[in-house]
C-alpha positions in Angstrom: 185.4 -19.8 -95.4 182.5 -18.6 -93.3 182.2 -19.3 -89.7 178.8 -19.7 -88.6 177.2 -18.0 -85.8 174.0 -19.2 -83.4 171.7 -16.1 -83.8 169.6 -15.8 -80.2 168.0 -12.5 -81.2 166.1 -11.5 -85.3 165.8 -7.9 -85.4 162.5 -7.6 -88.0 163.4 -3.7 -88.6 167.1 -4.6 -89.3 166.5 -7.3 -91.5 166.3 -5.2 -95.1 169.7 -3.5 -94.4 172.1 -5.5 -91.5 173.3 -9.1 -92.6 172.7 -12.2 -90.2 175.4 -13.8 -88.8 174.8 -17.4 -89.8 172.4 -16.7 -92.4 172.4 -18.7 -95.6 174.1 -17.6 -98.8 174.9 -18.3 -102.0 178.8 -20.0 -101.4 181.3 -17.8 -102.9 183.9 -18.8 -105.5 186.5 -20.8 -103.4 190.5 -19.8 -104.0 192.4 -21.6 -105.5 194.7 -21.6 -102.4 193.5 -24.6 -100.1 193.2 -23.2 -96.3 193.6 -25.0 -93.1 190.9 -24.2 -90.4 191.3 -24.3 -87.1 189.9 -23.2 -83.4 192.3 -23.0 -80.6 191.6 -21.7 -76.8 193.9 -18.8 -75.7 194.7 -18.3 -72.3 194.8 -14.7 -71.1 196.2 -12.9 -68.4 192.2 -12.3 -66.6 189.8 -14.3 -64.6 186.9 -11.6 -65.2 184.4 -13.9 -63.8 187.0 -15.1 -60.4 186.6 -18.8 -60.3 190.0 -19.2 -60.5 191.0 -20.1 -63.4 192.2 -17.7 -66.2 190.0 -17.3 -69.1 190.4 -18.8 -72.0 189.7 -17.1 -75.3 188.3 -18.7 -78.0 189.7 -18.1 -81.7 188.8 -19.6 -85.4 191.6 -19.0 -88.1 191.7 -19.4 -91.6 195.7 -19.7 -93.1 197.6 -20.7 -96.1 198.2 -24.5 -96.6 202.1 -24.0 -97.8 204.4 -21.5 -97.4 205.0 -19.3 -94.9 205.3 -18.1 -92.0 202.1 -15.4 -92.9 201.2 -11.8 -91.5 197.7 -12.0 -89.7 194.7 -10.3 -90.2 192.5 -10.4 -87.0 188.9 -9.5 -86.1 187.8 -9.8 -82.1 184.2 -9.4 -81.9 181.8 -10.2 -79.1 178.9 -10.8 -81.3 179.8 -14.5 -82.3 176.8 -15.6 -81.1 174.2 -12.2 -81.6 172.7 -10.8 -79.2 170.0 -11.4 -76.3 167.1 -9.3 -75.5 168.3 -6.9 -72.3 166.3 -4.3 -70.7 166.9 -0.7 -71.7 167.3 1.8 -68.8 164.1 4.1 -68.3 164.9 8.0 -69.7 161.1 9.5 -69.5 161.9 10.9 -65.7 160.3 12.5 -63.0 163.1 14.7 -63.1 166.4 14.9 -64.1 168.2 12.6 -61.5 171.4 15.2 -60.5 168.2 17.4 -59.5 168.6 16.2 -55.7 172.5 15.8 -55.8 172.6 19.8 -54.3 168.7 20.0 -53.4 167.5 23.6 -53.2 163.7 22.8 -53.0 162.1 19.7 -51.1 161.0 17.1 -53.7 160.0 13.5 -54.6 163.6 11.7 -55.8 163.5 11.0 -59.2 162.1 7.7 -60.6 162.7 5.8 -63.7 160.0 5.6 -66.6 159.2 1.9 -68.0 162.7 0.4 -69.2 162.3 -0.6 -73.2 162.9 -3.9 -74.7 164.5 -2.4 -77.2 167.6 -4.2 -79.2 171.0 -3.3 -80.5 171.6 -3.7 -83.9 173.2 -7.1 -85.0 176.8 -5.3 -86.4 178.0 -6.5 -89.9 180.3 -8.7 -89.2 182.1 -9.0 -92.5 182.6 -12.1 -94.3 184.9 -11.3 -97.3 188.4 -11.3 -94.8 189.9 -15.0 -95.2 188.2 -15.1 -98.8 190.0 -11.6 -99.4 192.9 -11.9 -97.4 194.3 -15.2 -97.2 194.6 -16.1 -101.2 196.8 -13.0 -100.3 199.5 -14.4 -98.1 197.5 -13.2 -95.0 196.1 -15.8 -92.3 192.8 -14.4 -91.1 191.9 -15.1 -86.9 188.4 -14.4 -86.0 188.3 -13.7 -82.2 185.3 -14.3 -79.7 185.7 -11.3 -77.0 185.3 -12.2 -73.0 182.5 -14.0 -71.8 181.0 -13.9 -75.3 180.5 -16.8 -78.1 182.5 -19.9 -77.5 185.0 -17.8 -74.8 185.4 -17.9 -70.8 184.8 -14.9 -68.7 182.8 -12.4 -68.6 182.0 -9.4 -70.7 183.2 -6.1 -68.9 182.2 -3.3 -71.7 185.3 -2.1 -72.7 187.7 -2.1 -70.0 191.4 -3.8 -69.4 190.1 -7.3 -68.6 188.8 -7.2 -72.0 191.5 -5.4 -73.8 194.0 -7.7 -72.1 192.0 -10.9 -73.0 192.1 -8.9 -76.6 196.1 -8.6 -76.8 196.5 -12.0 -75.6 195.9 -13.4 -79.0 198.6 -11.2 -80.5 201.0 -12.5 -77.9 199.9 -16.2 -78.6 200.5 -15.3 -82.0 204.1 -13.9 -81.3 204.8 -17.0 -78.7 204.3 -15.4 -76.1 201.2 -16.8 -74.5 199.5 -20.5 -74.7 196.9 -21.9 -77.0 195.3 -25.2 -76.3 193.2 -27.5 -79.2 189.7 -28.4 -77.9 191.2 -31.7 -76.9 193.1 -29.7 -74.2 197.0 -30.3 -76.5 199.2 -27.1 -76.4 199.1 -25.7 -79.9 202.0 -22.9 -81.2 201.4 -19.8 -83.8 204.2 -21.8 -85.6 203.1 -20.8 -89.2 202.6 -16.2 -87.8 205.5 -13.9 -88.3 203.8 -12.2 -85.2 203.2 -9.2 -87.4 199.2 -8.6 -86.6 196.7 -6.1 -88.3 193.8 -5.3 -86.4 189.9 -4.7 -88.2 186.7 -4.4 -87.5 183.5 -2.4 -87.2 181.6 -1.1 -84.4 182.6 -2.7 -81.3 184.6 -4.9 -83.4 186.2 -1.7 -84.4 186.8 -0.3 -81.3 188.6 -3.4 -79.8 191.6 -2.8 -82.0 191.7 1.0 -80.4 191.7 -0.6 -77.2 194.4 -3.2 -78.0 196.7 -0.8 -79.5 196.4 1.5 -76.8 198.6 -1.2 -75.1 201.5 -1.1 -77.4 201.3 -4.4 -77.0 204.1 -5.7 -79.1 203.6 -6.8 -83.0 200.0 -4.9 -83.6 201.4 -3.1 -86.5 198.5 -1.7 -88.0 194.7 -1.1 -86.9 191.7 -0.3 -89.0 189.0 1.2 -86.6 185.8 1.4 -88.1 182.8 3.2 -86.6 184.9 2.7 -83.4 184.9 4.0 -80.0 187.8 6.1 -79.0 186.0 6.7 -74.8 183.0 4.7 -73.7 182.1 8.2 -71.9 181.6 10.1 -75.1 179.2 6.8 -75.8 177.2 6.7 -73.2 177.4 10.7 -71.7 178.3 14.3 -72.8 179.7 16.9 -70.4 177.6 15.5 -67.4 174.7 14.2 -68.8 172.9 10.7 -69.5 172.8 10.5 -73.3 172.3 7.7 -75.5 173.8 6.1 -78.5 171.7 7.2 -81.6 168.6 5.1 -81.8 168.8 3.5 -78.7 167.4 5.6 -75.9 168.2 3.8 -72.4 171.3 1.5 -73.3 174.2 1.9 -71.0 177.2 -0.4 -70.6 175.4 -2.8 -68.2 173.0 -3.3 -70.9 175.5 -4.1 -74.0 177.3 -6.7 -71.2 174.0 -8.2 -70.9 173.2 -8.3 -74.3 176.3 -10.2 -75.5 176.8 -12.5 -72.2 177.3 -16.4 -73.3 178.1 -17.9 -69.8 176.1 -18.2 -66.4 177.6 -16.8 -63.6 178.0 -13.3 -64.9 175.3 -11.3 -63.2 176.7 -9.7 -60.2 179.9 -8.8 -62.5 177.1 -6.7 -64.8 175.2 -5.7 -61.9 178.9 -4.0 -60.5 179.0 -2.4 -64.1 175.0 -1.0 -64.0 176.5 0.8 -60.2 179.8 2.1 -61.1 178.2 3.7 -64.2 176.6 6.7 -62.3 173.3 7.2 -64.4 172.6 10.1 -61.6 175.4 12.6 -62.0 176.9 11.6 -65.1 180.4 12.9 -63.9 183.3 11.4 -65.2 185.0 8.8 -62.2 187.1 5.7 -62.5 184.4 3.4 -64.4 185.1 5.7 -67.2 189.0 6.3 -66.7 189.1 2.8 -67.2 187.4 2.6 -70.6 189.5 5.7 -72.0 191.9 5.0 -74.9 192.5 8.8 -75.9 195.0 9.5 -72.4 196.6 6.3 -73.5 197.3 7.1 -77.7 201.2 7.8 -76.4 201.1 4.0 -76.5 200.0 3.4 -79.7 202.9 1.9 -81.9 200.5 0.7 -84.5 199.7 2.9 -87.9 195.9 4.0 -87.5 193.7 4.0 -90.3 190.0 5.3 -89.2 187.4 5.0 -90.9 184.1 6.7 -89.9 180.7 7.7 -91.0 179.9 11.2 -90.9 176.1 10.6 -90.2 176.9 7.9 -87.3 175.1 9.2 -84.6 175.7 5.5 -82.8 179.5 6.1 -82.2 179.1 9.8 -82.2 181.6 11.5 -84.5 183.4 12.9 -81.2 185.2 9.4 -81.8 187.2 10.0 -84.3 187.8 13.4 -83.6 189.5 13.0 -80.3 191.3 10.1 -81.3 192.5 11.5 -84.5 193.8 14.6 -82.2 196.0 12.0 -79.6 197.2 10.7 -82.8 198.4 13.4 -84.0 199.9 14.4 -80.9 201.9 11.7 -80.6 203.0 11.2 -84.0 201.9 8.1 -84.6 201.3 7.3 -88.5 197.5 7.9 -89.6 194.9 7.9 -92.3 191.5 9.0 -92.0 188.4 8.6 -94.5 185.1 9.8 -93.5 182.2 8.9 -95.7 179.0 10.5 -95.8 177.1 7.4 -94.2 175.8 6.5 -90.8 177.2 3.5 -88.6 179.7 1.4 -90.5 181.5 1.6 -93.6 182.4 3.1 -96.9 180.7 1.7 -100.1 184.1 3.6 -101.6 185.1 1.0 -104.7 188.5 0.9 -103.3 187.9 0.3 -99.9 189.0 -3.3 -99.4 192.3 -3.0 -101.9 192.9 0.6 -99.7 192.7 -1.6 -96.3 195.3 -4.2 -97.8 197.6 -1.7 -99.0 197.5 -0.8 -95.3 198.0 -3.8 -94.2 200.9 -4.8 -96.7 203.0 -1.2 -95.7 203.2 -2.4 -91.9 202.5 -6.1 -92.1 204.9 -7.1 -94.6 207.0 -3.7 -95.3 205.9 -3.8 -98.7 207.0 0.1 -99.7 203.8 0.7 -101.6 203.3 4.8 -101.0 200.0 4.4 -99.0 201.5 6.9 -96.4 202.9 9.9 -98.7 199.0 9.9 -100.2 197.0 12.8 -98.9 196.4 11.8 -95.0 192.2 12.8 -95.0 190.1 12.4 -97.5 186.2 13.1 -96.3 183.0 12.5 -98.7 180.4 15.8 -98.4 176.4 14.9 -99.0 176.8 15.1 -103.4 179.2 11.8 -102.6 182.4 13.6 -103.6 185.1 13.4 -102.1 188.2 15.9 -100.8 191.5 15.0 -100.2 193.1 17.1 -97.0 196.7 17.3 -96.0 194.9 16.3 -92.4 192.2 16.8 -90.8 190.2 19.0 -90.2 191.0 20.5 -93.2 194.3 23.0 -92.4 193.1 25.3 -94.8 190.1 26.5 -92.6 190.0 29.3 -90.5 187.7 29.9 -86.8 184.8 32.2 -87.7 183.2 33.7 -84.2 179.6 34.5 -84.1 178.2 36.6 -81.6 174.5 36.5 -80.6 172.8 39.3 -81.4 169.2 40.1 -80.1 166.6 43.3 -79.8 163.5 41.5 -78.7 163.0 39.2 -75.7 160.9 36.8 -78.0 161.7 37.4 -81.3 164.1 35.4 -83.6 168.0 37.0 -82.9 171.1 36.8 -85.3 174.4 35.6 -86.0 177.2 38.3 -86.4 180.8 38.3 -87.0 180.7 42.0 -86.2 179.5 43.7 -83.1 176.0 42.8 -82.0 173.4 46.0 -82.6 171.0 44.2 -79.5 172.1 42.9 -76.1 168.6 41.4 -74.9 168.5 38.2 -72.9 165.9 35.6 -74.0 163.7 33.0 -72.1 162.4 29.8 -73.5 160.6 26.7 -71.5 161.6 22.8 -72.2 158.8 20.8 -73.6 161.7 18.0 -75.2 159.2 15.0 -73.5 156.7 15.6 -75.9 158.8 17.7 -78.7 161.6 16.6 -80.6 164.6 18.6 -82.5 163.3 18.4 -85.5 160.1 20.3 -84.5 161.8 22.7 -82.7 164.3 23.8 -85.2 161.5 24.4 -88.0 160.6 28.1 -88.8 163.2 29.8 -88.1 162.0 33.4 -88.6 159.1 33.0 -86.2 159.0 33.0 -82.0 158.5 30.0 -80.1 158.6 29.5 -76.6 160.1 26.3 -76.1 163.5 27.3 -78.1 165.6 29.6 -78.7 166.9 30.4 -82.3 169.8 32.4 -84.1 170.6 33.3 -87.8 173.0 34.4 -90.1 172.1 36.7 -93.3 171.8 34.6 -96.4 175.3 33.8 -97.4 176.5 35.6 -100.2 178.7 32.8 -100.6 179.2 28.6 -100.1 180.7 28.0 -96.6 182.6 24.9 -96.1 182.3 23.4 -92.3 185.1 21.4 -90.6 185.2 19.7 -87.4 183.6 20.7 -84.5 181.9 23.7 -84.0 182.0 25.4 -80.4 179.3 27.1 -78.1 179.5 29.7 -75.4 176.1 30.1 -74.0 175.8 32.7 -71.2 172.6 30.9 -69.7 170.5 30.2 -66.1 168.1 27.9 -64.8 165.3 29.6 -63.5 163.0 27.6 -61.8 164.4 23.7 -61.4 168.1 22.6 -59.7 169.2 21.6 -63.2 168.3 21.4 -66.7 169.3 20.0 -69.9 171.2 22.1 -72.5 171.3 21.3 -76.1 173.0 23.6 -78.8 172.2 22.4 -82.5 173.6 23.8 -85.1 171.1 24.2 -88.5 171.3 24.7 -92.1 168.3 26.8 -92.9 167.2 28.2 -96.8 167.2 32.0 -97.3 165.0 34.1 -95.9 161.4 33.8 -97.0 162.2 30.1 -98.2 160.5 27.2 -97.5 163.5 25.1 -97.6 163.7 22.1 -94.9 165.7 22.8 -92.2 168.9 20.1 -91.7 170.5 20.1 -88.3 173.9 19.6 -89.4 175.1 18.8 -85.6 174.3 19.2 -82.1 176.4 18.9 -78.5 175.2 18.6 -74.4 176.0 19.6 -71.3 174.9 19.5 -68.1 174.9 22.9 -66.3 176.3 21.4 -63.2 179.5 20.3 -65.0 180.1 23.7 -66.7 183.8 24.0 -65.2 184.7 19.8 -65.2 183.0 16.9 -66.5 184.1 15.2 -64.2 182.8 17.3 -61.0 179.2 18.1 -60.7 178.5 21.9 -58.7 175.4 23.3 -57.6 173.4 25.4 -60.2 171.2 28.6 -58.4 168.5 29.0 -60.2 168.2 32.6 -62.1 172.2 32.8 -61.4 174.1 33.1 -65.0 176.3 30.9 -66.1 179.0 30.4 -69.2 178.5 27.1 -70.5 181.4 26.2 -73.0 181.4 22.9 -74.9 181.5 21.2 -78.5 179.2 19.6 -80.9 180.2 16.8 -82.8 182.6 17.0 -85.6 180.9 17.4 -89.4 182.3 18.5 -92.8 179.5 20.2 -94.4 178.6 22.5 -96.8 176.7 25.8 -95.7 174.8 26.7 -99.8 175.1 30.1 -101.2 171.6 31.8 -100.0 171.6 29.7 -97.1 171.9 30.6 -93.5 173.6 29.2 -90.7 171.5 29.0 -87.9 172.2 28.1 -84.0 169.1 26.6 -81.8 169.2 26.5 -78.3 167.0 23.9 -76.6 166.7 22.0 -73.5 166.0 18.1 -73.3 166.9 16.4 -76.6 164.0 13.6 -77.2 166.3 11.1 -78.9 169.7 11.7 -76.6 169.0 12.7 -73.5 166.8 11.7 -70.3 163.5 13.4 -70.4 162.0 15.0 -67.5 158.9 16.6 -67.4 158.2 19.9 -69.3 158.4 23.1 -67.4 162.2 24.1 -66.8 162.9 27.7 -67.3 166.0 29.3 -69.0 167.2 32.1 -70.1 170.3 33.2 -72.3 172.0 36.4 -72.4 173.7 36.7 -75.6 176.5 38.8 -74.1 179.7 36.6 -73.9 177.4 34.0 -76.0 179.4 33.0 -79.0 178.7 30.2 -82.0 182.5 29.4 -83.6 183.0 27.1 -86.7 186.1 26.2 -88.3 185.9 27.0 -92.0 186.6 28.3 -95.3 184.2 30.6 -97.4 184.3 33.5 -95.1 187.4 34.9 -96.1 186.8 39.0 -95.4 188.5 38.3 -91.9 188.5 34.5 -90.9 192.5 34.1 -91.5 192.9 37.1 -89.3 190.5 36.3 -86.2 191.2 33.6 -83.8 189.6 32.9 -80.6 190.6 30.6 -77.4 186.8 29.6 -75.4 189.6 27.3 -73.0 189.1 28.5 -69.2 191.9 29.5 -67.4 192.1 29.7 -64.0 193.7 33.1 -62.1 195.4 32.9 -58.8 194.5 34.8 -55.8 196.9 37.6 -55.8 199.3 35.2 -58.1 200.8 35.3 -60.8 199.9 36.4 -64.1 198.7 33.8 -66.3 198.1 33.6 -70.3 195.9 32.5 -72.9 197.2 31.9 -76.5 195.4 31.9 -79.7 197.6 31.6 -83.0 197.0 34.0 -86.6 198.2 32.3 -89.4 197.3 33.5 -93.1 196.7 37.2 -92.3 198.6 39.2 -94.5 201.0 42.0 -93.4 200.8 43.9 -90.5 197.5 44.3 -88.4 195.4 46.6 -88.6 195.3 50.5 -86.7 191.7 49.2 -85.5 192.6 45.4 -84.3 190.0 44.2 -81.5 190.6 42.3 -78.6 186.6 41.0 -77.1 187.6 39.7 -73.7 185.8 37.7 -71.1 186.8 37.6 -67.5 185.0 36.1 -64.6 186.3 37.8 -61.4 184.0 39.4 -58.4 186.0 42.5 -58.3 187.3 43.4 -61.6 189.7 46.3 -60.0 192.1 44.0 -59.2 192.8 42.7 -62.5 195.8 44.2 -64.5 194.9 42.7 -68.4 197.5 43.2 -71.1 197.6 42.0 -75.1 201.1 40.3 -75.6 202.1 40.8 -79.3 204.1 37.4 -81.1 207.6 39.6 -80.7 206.9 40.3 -76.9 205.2 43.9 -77.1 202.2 44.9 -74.9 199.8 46.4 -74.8 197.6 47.2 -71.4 194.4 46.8 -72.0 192.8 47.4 -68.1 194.8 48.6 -65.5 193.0 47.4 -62.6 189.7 49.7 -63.5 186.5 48.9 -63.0 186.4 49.2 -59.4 184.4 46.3 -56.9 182.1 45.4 -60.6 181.9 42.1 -61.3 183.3 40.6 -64.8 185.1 41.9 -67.4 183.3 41.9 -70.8 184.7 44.4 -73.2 186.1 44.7 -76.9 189.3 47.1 -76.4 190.5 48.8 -79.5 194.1 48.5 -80.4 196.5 50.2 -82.7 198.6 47.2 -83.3 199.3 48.4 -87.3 202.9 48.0 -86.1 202.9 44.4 -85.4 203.4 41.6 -87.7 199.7 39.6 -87.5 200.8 36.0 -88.0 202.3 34.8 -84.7 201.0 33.4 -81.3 198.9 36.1 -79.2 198.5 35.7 -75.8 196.1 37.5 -73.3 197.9 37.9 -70.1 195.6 38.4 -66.9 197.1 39.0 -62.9 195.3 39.3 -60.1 197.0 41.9 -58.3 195.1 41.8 -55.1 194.2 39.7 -52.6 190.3 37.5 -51.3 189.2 36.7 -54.9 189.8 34.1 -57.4 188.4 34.0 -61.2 189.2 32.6 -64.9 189.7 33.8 -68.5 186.6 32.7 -69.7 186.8 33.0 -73.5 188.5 36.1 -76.2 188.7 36.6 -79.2 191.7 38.9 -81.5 190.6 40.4 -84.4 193.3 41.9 -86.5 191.6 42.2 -90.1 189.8 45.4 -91.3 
């Protein structure tokens, strides 16, 4: 049966494509299986908005009439109601705010442009699960989240009050927690087995992540669709202010605002809009507390994600992180990633591929769902590839380096050693430019971006997960900039092919060594900026060329300050690596490790790893180790190449005298050496008064 929903907000642009709660529909064909309906008040752990009393949660179920007791199938959504109109956040600045956090020049603090009306989509909020699920031997429990529809409290955007008053419906439906009728009656789960499978999409999707990052006991299975893994990765990236695709502005003080229900909730939001930080975009508590990757060794639930490739609302960073905790901790998975934006598959099988998940750990029906291949992703034909896991195993890193002979001109991307070494400039003009007008025409200059290409591949090259950046780069004139790297998928040379940015990352230079500690950035001083893009299987077309862009302010993600900032990169030490397969002449036998690591004042010696797999034989007489060492006096450094059986091999001997830095490429005979194995560089400062990291290297053992 459906449920209807008050809808307080009609989004006119939406209306083609999103369904509306509440809206009216042609009745579907009623089961044969009569259904008892009901609404009873949970009472949770929280009193998010401190009157004293503990909130109560509101939940509607649909169940079997006979039989019994039945597995549950439950949704918890805080859009039972829609949505209100709530202010966006200003992102057309006077300059970026972290400007004055380490002021260098006297200026005017920063100031927010108009705030936009602008609102969130109305999610799908499916209708088909006590229609689908319950003719089934499932009862079906449709949840109203804190403070929102016909619950107490208030809405908190993601953080244990609202995960708790989340898992308190699995414990009521495990008898562990009280329910009360409207009349105020106690009311018992009597007809659950307790076994509870989480769904849902969106923020609906994301509440099962947070729930089963409890381990709360009896959530046996979650389906996370177009879900949120951190609400950092939501609402920031590496330091800076970034936006949710489409929505420029929204932060979590918004989304509380926007799905509020009850008076009496403003100062709780108004807490939210300070503990965010929109001025430094570190990483603090706020976000700590809305983090369910550090908490995946909890998860006893099997995950099955689902998430849209082309989603650039809940970023694919999402599922990428959260796939990796998974994994980490062994807890059973299945991923499907479609070739669509925010929300999910149209796949045929979807709904009888969500029950089969649900049977395996709801009612320990042994139907094979986990022996089946673990990933299967959907490229831009719509076909789709089955992976052992993801990203794909198979695939192998692939390190460009920048290579440039002009100041201005276009540069290139190498796998071999660069022929030019020339730093570039370009000047942001993001407020009035966007990304798609910056990455067009590739093979000419322009002064507001920086651009670098591959030949035309003689070959198709298959992209998985997420590419990394290594951008030697300076501010040159402001306290701070915006860095964007996008990564492009341009026609041969000479075509007139549109150009597709495939993905794109940020970071804030200020948070090059921590997201979660901002430093001062001296303008014209050089700095290595090291960070990911979000995740994307793609294919790279024979006679195509992979392209890197380098720009500042991103129109659609991040604040926009006024045009002007200067930067310049130096492509030494600037590297572009993908995971993939189609360049086979010496992926499998090149591997690189961009991870800092720290090196002790006259310490000990410490070690960075990076692991050759699918090299055949021995490596070669002319194996390569680039290497990348930030120290202010190089001569103390003793630098050594630790073969997989224990051999070394010295590379620098504490040479190089009071220099700064060590960038090299060392050539190695390691022909003796077996070339799968774990590598490690091993770096000791051997003196004392300086401190400095591995920055990033790269072993090369193929011809």
């Amino acid at each position: 049966m459906r449920f209807t929903h008050r809808l307080t907000l009609i989004v006119a642009l939406l209306a083609a494509t999103l369904p509306i709660p509440g809206a009216v529909a042609a009745a579907a064909p009623r089961a044969a299986l009569a259904q008892i309906e009901e609404r009873v008040y949970v009472e949770s752990s929280v009193d998010s908005n401190g009157d004293g009393r503990l909130d109560r949660i509101a939940i509607d179920i649909a169940r079997p009439s006979t039989g019994g007791p039945v597995p549950v199938v439950f949704e918890q959504s805080p859009y039972r109601n829609g949505l209100a109109n709530a202010a966006n956040h200003g992102v057309n600045v006077t300059a970026l705010p972290q400007e004055n956090l380490f002021p260098l020049t006297p200026g005017a603090p920063p100031t927010a442009g108009p705030g936009l009306n602008a609102a969130r989509p109305v999610p799908d909020l499916p209708d088909w699960y006590d229609d689908y699920f319950v003719p089934k031997g499932y009862a079906v429990v449709l949840g109203h989240s804190l403070g929102t529809g016909d619950s107490e409290g208030c809405p908190t955007s993601g953080d244990m009050q609202e995960t708790l008053a989340t898992t308190a419906v699995v414990d009521w439906l495990n008898g562990r927690a009280r329910g009360y009728s409207a009349a105020g009656a106690l009311v018992t789960a009597s007809w659950s087995t307790g076994n509870v499978g989480m769904i849902g999409v969106s923020y609906n999707g994301t509440l099962p992540n947070m729930a089963a990052a409890t381990g709360v006991a009896g959530l046996k299975a979650i389906v996370p669709i177009s879900a949120i893994s951190s609400w950092y990765d939501y609402y920031r990236a590496n330091g800076l202010v970034v936006a949710p695709g489409g929505y420029q502005g929204e932060d979590a003080d918004v989304l509380a605002r926007a799905v509020v229900d009850r008076t009496g909730c403003t100062s709780r939001i108004d807490q939210i809009e300070t503990d965010q930080d929109r001025i430094t975009g570190d990483w603090r508590q706020f976000w700590a507390d809305r983090d369910y990757v550090g908490k995946a060794d909890k998860v006893t639930a099997g995950v099955f994600v689902i998430h849209g490739q082309s989603d650039w609302n809940v970023k694919g960073q999402h599922y990428a992180q959260w796939w990796d905790a998974l994994r980490a901790n062994n807890v059973p998975r299945k991923i499907w990633l479609h070739n669509g934006g925010h929300g999910t598959t149209s796949r045929s099988d979807y709904k009888a591929t969500v029950e089969r998940w649900f049977a395996y750990f709801l009612k320990g029906v042994d139907n094979g769902i986990l022996t089946e291949p673990r990933a299967e992703v959907q490229f831009k034909d719509g076909a789709w590839r089955q992976y052992a896991d993801w990203p794909n195993p198979a695939a192998a890193p692939a390190v460009f380096k920048l290579d440039t002979t002009s100041a201005t001109a276009p540069g290139g991307l190498t796998l071999g050693t660069p022929s030019g070494t020339t730093a570039q400039q370009f000047t942001d003009n993001g407020r009035t430019s966007t990304a798609t007008t910056l990455v067009a025409n590739p093979d000419t200059a322009n002064g507001n971006r920086l651009v670098y290409r591959t030949g035309n591949l003689p070959a198709a090259v298959t992209l998985t997960g997420s590419p990394r950046v290594s951008l030697r780069l300076a501010v040159t004139n402001r306290n701070d900039a915006n860095v964007t790297a996008l990564l492009v998928d341009y026609g041969g040379t000479g075509t007139s092919t549109t150009p597709v940015i495939v993905t794109r990352g940020w970071i804030d230079p200020q948070n090059r060594n921590s997201r979660a500690t901002s430093e001062k950035v001296v303008q014209g001083t050089e700095y290595t900026l090291t960070f990911a893009m979000q995740p994307k299987d793609y294919v790279f077309a024979a006679g195509h060329r992979i392209g890197l862009v380098v720009i500042s302010t991103d129109y659609d993600y991040t604040l926009r300050p006024p045009a002007g900032a200067g930067l310049r990169l130096n492509p030494v030490a600037s590297t572009l690596t993908i995971t993939q397969t189609g360049l086979t002449w010496s992926g499998n036998c090149r591997a690189s490790n961009p991870a800092d690591v720290a090196i002790p004042d006259a310490g000990a010696a410490v070690e960075s790893t990076v692991a050759i797999g699918g090299c055949p034989g021995a490596a070669s007489v002319s194996s390569t180790a680039e290497v990348h060492v930030v120290h202010p006096y190089r001569g103390d450094l003793v630098v050594s190449l630790v073969a997989p059986d224990g051999s070394s091999y010295s590379l620098s001997n504490r040479s190089g005298g009071s220099a700064d830095d060590i960038h090299q490429t060392y050539t190695v005979n390691l022909s003796g050496e077996t070339a799968n194995g774990t590598w490690r560089l091993r770096v000791q400062d051997a003196a004392s008064s300086d401190v400095g990291r591995i920055d990033t290297w790269t072993l090369t053992l193929g011809p």
